[in-house]
ZANU-574946 format. One record per residue: x, y, z of N, C-alpha, C, CB in turn. Coordinates in steps of 0.2 Angstrom, whole numbers, plus 2048, in hexadecimal, padded with zeros to 3 digits. Glycine has a CB too. Layout:
N
XYZXYZXYZXYZ;...
//
This chain:
246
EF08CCD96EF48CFD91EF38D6D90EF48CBD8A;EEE8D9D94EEC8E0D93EEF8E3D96EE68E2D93;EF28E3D9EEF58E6D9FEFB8E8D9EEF48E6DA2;EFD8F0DA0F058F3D9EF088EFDA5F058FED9E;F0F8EEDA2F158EADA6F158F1DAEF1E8E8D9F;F198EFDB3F198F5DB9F218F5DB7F178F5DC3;F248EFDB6F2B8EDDB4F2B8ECDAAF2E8E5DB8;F308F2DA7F2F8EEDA2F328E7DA0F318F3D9D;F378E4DA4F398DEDA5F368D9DA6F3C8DEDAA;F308DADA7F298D5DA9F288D1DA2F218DADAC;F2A8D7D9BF268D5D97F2B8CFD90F228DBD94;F338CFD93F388CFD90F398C7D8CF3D8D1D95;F368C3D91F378BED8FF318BBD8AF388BCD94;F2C8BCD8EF258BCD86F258BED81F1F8BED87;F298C7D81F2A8C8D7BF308C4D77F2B8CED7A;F358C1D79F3A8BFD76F358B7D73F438BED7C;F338B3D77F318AED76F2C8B0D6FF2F8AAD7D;F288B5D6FF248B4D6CF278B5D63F1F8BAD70;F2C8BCD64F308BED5EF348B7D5AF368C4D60;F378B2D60F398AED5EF388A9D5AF3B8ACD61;F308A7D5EF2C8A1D59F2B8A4D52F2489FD5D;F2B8ABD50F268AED4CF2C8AED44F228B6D4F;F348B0D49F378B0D42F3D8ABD45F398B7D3F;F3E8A6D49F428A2D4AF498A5D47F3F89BD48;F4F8A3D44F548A6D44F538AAD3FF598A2D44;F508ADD3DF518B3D3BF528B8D40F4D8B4D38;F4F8B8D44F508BCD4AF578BCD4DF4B8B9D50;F598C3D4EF618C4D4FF618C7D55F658C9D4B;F5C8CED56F5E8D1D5EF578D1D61F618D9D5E;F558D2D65F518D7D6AF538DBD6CF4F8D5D70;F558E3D6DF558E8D72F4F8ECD72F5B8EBD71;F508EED7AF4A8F3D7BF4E8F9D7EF438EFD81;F4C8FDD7CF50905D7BF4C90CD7EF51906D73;F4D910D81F4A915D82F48916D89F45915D7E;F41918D8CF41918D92F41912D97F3D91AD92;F4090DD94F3E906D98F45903D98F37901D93;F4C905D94F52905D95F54909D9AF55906D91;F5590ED9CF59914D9CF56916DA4F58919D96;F4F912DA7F4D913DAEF4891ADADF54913DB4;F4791EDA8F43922DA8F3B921DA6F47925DA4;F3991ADA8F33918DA4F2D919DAAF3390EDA1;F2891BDA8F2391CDAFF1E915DADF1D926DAE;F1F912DB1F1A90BDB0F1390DDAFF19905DB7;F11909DA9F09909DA8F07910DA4F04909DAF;F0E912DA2F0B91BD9EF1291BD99F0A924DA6;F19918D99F1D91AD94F1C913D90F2591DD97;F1E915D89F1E90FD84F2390CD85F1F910D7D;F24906D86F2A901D82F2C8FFD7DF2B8FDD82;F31903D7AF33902D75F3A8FBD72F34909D74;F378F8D6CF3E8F1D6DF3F8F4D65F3B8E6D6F;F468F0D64F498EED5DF4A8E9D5BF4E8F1D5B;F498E7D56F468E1D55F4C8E0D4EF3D8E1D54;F508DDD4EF578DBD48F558D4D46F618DBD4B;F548D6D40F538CED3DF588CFD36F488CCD3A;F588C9D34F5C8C7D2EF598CAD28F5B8BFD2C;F5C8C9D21F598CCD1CF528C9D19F5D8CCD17;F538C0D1AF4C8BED1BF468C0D20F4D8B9D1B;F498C1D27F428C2D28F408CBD28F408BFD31;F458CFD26F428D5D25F3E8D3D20F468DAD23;F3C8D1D1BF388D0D15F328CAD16F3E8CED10;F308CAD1DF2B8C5D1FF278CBD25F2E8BDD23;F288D0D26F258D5D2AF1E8D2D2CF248DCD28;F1B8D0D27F138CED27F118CCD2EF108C8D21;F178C6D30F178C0D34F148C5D3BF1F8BCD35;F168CBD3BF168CED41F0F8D2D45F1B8D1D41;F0B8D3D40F068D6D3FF038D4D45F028D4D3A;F018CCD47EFB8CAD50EFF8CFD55EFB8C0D55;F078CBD54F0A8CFD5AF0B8D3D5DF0E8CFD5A;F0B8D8D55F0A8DED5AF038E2D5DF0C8E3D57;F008DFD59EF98E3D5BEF98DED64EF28E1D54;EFD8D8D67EFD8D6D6CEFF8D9D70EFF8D1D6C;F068DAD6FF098DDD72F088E7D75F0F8DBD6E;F048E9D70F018F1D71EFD8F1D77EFD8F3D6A;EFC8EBD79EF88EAD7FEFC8EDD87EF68E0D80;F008ECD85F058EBD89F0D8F2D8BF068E4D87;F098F5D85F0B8FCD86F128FDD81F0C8FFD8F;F128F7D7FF188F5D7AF168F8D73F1A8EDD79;F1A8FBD71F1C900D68F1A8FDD65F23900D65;F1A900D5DF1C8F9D58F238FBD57F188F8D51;F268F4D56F2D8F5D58F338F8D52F2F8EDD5C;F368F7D55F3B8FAD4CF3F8F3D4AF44902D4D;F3D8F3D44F3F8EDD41F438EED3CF3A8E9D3E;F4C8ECD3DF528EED3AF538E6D36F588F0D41;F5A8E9D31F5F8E3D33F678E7D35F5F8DCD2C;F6A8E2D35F728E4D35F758EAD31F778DED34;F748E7D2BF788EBD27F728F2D26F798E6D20;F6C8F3D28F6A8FBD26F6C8FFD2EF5F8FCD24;F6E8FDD32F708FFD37F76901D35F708FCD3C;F7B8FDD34F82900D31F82903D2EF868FED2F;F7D904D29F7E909D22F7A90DD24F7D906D1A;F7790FD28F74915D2CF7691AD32F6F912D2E;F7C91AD31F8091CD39F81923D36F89917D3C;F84924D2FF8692BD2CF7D92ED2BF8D92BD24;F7892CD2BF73930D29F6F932D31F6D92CD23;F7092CD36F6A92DD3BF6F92DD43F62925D3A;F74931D41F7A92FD48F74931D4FF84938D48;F71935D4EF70936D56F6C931D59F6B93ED57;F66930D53F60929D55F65923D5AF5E924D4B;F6C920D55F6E91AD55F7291ED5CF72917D4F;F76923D5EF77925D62F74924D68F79928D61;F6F926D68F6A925D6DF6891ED6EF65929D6C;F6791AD6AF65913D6BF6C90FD6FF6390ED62;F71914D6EF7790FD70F76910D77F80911D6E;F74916D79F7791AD80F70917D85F77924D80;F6A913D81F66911D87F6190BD84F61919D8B;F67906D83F64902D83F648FAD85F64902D7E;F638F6D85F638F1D89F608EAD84F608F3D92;F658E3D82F658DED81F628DAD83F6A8DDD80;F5D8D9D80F568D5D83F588CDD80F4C8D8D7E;F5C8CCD79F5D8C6D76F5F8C7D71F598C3D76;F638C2D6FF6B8C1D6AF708C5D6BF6A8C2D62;F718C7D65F778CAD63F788D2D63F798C7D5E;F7B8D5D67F7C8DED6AF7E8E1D61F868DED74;F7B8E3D5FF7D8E8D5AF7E8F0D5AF788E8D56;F7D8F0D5FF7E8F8D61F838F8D68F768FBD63;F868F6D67F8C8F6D6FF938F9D6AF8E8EBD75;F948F9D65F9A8FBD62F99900D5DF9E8F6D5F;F938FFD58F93907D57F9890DD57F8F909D5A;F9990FD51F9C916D55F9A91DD50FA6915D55;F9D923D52F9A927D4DF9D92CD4CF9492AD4D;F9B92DD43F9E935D42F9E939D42F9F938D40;FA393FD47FA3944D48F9E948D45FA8945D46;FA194AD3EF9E94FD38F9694DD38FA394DD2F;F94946D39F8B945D35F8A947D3BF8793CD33;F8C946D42F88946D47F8894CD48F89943D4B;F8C952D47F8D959D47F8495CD44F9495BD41;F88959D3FF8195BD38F7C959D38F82959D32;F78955D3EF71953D3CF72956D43F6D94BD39;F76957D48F7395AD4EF70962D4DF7A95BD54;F75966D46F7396ED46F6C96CD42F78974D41;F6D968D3FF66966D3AF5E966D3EF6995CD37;F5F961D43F5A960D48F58965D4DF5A95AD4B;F5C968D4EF5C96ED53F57975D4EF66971D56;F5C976D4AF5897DD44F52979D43F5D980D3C;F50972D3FF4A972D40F44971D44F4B96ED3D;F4596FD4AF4096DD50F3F975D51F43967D58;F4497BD52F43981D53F3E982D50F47984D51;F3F982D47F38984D46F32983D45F37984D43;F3197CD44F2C977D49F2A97BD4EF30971D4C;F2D97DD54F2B97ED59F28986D59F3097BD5E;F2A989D56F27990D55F1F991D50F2E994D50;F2198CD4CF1998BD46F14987D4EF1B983D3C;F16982D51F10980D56F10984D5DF11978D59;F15989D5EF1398DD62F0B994D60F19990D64;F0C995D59F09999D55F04996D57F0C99AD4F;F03992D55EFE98BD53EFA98CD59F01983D53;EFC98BD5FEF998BD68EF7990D68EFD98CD6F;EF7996D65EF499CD67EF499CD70EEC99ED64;EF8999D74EFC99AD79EF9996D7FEFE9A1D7A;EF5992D7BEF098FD80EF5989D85EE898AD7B;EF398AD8BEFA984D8FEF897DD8EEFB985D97;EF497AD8CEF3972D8CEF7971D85EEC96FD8D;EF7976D80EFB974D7BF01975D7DEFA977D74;F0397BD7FF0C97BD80F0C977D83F11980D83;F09975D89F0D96DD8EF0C968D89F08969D98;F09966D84F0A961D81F0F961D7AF0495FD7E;F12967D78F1796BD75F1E96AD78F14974D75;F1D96DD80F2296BD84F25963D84F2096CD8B;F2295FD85F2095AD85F22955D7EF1A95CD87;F1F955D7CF22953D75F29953D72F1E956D72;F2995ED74F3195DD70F3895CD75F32967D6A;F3695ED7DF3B95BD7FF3F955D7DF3895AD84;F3C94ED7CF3F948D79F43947D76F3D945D77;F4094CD72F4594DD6CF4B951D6CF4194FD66;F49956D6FF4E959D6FF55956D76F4C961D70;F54952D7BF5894ED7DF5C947D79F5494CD81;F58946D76F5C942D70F62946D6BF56941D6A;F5E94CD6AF65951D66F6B951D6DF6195DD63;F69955D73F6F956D77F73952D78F6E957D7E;F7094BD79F74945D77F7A945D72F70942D75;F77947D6EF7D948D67F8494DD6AF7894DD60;F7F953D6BF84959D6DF87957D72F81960D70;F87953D78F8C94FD7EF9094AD79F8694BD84;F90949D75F93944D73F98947D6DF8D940D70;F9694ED6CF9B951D67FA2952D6AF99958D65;F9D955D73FA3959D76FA8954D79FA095ED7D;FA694CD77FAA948D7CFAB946D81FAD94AD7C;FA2949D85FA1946D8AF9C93FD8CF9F94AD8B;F9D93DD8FF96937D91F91939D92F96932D98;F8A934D90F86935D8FF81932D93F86934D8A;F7E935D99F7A933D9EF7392FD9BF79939DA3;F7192ADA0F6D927D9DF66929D9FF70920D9F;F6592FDA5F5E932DA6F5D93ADA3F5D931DAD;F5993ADA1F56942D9DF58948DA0F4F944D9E;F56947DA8F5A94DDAAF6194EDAAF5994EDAE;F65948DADF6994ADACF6F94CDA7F69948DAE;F6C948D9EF6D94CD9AF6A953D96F6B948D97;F65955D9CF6395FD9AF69960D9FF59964D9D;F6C95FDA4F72961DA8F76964DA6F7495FDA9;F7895EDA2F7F95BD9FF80962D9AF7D953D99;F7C95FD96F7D965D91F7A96CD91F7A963D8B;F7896FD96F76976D96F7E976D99F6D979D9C;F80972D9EF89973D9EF8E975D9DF8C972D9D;F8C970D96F91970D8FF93975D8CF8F96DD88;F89979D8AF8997CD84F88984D88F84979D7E;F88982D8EF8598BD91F7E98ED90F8A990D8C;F79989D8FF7398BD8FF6F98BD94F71988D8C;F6A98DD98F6598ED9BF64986D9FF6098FD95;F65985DA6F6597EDA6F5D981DACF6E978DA8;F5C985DADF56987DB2F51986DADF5598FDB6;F5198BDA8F4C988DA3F48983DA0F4E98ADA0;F4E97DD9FF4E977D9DF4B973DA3F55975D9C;F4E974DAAF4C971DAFF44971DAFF4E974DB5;F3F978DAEF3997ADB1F36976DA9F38982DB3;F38976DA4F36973D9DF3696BD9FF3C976D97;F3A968DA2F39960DA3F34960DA9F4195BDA6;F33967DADF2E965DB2F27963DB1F2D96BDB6;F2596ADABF20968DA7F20963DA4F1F96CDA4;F24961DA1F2395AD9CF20954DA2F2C956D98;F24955DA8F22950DABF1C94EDAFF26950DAD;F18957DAFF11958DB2F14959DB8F0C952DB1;F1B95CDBAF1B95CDC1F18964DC3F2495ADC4;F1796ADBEF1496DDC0F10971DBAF17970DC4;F0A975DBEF06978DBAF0897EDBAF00978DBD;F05981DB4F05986DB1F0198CDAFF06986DAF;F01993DAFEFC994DAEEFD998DA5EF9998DB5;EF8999D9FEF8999D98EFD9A0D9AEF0999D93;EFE9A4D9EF069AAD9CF0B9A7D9EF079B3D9F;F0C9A3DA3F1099EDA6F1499CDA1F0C999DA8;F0F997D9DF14993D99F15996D92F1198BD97;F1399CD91F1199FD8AF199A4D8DF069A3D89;F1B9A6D92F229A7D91F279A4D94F239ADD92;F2799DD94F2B998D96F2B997D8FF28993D9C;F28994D8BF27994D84F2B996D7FF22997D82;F2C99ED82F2C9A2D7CF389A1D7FF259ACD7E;F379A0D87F3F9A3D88F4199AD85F419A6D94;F3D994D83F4098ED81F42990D7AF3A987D81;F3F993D75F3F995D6FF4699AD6EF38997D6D;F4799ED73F4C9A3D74F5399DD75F489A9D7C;F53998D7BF56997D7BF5A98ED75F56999D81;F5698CD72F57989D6EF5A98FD66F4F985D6D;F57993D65F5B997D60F62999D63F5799FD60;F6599AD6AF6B99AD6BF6F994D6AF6B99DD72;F6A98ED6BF6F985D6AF70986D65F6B97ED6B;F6B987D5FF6D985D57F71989D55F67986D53;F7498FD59F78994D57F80991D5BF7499DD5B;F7F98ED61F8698DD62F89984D5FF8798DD6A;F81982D5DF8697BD58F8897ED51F81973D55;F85982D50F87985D49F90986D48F8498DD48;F93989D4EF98989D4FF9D984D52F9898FD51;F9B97ED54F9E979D54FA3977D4EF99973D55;FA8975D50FAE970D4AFAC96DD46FB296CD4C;FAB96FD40FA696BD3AFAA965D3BFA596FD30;FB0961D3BFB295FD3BFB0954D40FB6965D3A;FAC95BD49FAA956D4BFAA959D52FAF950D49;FAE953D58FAD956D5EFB6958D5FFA894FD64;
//
């Protein structure tokens, strides 16, 4: 049970059987979301992430779950997100990008598909896109400060806020009305595209994330500095998006 799956598919059925016995019909969905959907997972090194929908009773038995997970962490698996129906619904106007993103790469392990009809608002999704963008900005300027420019921190800086900020583009592709590709790069593509940004930049920024190349500390210290440059230009042209929507 110690080893990480080479397929996350390997682990699909044990985890369903196991979730099952523990909350029998309280249990509503399985999905597993993120990289281990979407074909972007590197076996034996990316997490697998699941969602786990239960009823109102078993949200209120969490306890049950405690062995499991600590079982399942063996195996490179999360701890998972534990929903029900109704905070998903009544969560679409606060967290559109999250649920956006869970729509665009996820895959139905067991029961019932809660996320296949979803849909979203214009205006929220607008608004937590400028929201997250001006914030992660600053964020990313206080931990460049922070590096005193050392390069194993920016590659882990790179690294880190990449994800996130693919999550936001998502949004932004979704304002403009476009589809939403299901692999990273092709979502930095997409949207350097869209919005007219830097897509060389972006390219050599996923390079690093990915460890496909080295660098040396001025290297990345003004690769860094032209990421910070051009994120100030993004947060400046969602600003002027249609408050209204896409």
């Amino acid at each position: 049970m110690s080893k990480a799956p080479k397929n996350p598919e390997e682990i699909f059925p044990g985890i369903v059987d196991d979730y099952r016995r523990l909350f029998a019909e309280d249990l509503i969905s399985v999905i597993v979301y993120g990289s281990a959907a979407s074909g972007d997972c590197i076996p034996g090194k990316s997490d697998i992430n699941f969602m786990m929908v239960l009823s109102e009773m078993g949200i209120d038995a969490l306890d049950r779950a405690f062995d499991l997970i600590a079982k399942w962490k063996k195996r490179n698996v999360t701890t998972p997100l534990f929903l029900t129906e109704a905070y998903v619904r009544t969560s679409l106007d606060v967290f559109p990008i999250e649920y956006l993103n869970f729509q665009n790469s996820y895959e139905l392990v067991y029961g019932k598909d809660i996320l296949k009809d979803l849909s979203f608002d214009g205006k929220s999704l607008r608004m937590q896109c400028e929201r997250e963008v001006k914030g992660k900005l600053l964020l990313l300027r206080e931990a460049f400060l922070e590096s005193r420019g050392k390069a194993k921190d920016l590659q882990q800086l790179i690294a880190q806020s990449l994800g996130a900020f693919v999550a936001i583009f998502n949004g932004l592709l979704h304002l403009k009305g476009k589809d939403l590709p299901n692999h990273r790069r092709d979502v930095i593509k997409n949207v350097c595209q869209a919005f007219q940004i830097d897509s060389d930049l972006f390219e050599k920024l996923l390079n690093v994330k990915e460890k496909r190349v080295k660098l040396t500390s001025p290297e990345i210290t003004q690769l860094f500095k032209a990421y910070l440059k051009e994120i100030q230009k993004l947060w400046k042209i969602v600003d002027t998006l249609e408050k209204g929507g896409d």
